[in-house]
Structure formats: structure tokens, C-alpha cells
N, C-alpha and C positions, 0 to 999 in steps of 0.2 A: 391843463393842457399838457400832452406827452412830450417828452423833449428827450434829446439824445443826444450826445456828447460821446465823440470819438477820439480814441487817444493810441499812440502805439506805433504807429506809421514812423518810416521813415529810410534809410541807406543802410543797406547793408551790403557784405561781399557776397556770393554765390556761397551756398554750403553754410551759411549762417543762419541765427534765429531770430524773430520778432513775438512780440506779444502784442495784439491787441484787444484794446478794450472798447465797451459801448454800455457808459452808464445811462440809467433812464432814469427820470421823475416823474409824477404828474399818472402816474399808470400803475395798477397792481400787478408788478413783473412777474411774479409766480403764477397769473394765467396765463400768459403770453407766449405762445413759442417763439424762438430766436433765430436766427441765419446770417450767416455773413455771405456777400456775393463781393463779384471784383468786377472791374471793366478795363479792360486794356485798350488804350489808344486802337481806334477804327476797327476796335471790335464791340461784340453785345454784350450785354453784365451775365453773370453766370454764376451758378450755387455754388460757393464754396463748402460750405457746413451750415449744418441748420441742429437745431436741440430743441425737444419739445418738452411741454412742461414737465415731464416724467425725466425728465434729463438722458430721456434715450436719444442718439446721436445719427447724425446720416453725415455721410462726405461724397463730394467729387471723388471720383476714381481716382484722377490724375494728385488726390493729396493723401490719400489715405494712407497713414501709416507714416507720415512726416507731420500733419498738423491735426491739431486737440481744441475742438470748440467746449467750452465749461460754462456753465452758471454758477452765479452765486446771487441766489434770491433775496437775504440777510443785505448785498450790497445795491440790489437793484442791477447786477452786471451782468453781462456777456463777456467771456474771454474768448480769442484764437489763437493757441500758441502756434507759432509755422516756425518748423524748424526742417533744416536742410535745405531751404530755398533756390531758386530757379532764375534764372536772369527771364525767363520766359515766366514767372510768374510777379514782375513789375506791371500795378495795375491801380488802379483807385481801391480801394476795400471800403464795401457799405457795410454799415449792421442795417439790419430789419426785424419792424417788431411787427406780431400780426396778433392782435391786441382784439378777442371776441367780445360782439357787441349783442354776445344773448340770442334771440332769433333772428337779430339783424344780420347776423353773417362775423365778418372779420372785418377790420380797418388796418392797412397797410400802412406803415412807417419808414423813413428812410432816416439815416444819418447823412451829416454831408459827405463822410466819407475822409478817407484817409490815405495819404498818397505810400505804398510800398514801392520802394525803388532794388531791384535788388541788381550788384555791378556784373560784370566778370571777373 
């Protein structure tokens, strides 16, 4: 059974960095592509960065060029480094794994998620 463990969240000032992680088990991570999404209080969750198994990268506009989604297959990980941070970017952070099930399609995964607080 897949399981996911998030770690990394937490307070920071505006203009500071975080690192987050989303180990997995139970799943062979090197098929899987990755994503992290946020959700801000009485808004909808939204891509932050996703990595596919070839470790080519996509980001949100609004982060490109301040934060670094990585794998490390060897650890089972996902990283998001976010650096430069936003009081406007304080949100829950999920990983997602989307784990192929052959001609079945894909199986969707969530973390519980990790709170980013960032101050002024």
C-alpha cells in the first residue's frame, strides 16, 4: 500500500526559504511522476511544480525562478525547495503521486499536506 509522508512545512519571514519533502513506500517511485500543489484558505488547490519520471520539470508561472522541484529515486523522494517566499504564498503544500496502473490508467495520491506559513 503507497504511503506518503510529508515533512518541511512550517514559518517563515517573507523573502526566506523552505524545503519540502514527500517520501513514499509501498510504490516503485521511479515510475511515478511527482507534483506538489497548495491550497490557500477559501481558495482551490493549484500546481505548484510537477516532475516526470525523466526529471523534466514544469512550474506555476507565479514561482518560476524562486522554487526547485527534484527527485531522488535512490530515496523514494520528492523535494520543493521555495526560496524567496511570499506572505501571499501561505497555503497547505500536498505532494501527489500519480502512480501507472499499465492499461488501467493512472491512481492518484495525496499527502496530508504540510502547512507553509510565510509572515511579513
Amino acid at each position: 500500500q503507497l504511503q506518503m509522508v510529508e515533512s518541511g512545512g512550517g514559518l517563515v519571514q517573507a523573502g526566506g526559504s523552505l524545503r519540502l519533502s514527500c517520501e513514499t513506500s509501498g510504490t516503485i517511485f521511479s515510475r511515478n511522476d511527482m507534483s506538489w500543489h497548495r491550497q490557500a484558505p477559501g481558495k482551490e488547490r493549484e500546481l505548484v511544480a510537477a516532475i516526470s519520471v525523466d526529471s523534466s520539470a514544469q512550474y506555476a508561472d507565479s514561482v518560476k525562478g524562486r522554487f526547485t522541484i527534484s527527485r531522488d529515486n535512490a530515496k523514494d523522494t520528492v523535494y520543493l525547495q521555495m526560496n524567496n517566499l511570499k506572505p501571499e504564498e501561505t497555503a497547505v503544500y500536498y505532494c501527489r503521486v500519480e502512480e501507472p496502473q499499465g492499461r488501467c490508467g493512472v491512481l492518484d495520491y495525496w499527502g496530508q499536506g504540510t502547512q507553509v506559513t510565510v509572515s511579513t
